[in-house]
C-alpha positions as CSV (number, residue, x, y, z in Angstrom):
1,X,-14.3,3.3,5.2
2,X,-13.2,0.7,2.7
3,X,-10.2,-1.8,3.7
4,X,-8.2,-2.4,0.9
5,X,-5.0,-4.1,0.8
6,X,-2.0,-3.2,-1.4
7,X,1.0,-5.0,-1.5
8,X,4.8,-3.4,-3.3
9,X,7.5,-4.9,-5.2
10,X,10.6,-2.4,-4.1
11,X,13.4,-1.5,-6.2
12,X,16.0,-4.2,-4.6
13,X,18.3,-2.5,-1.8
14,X,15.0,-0.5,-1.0
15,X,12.9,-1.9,0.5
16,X,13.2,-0.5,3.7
17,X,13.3,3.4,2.7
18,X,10.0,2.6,1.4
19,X,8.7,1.0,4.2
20,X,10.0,4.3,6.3
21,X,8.3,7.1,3.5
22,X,4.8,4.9,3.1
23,X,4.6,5.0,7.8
24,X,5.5,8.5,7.4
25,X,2.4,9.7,5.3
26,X,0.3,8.7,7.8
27,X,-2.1,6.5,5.7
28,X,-1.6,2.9,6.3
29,X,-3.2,1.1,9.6
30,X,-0.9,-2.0,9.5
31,X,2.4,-2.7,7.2
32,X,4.5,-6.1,6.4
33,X,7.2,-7.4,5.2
34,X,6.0,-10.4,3.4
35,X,7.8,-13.1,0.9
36,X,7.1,-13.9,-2.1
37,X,6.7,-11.8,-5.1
38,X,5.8,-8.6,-3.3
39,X,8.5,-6.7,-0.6
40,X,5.8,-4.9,1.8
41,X,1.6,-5.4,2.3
42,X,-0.6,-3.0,3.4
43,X,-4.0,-2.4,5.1
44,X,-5.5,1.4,4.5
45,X,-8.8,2.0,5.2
46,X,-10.4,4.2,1.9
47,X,-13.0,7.1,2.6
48,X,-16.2,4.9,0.8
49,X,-16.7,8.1,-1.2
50,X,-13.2,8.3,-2.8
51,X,-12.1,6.5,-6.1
52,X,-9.7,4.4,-4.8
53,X,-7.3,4.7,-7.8
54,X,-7.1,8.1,-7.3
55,X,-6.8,7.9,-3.5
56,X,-4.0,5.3,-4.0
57,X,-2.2,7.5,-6.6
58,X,-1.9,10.4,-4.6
59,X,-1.5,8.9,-1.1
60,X,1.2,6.0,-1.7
61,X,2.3,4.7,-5.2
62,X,4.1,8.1,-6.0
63,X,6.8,7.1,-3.5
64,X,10.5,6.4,-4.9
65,X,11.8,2.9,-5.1
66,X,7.9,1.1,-5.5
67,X,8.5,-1.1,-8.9
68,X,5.1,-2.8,-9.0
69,X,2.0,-3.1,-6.9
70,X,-0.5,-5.2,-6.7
71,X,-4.1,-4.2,-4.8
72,X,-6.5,-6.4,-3.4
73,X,-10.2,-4.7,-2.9
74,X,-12.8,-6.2,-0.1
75,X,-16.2,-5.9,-0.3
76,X,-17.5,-7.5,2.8
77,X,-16.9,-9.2,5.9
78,X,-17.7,-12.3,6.8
């Protein structure tokens, strides 16, 4: 499995009924509310033999009220 981080700009007043649809799917191990640029981070854990776009697309970003996101690949651990 590949950690990859991905962090979501909401539409504003939303924030929140995004948080509630992206912890209903299931998908994410660990989610934030952060400040800054970006409303919510988080941490999903990719199948290493999925495309990640792909995965992303039909797992998360099709959720109403996301504006923007922004993901953040690993590679290794240190």
């Amino acid at each position: 499995m590949r950690p990859v981080f991905v962090q979501f700009r909401c539409t504003p007043g939303k924030t929140y009924e995004v948080a509630d649809a992206i912890y209903d799917r299931e998908v994410v191990s660990e989610l934030y509310s952060t400040s800054g640029e970006y409303d919510l981070m988080a941490k999903v854990y990719i199948p290493e033999d999925e495309d990640v776009g792909r995965w992303l697309k039909e797992h998360l970003l099709n959720i109403d009220g996301i504006r923007r996101t922004l993901t953040t690949m690993t590679f290794k651990a240190f």
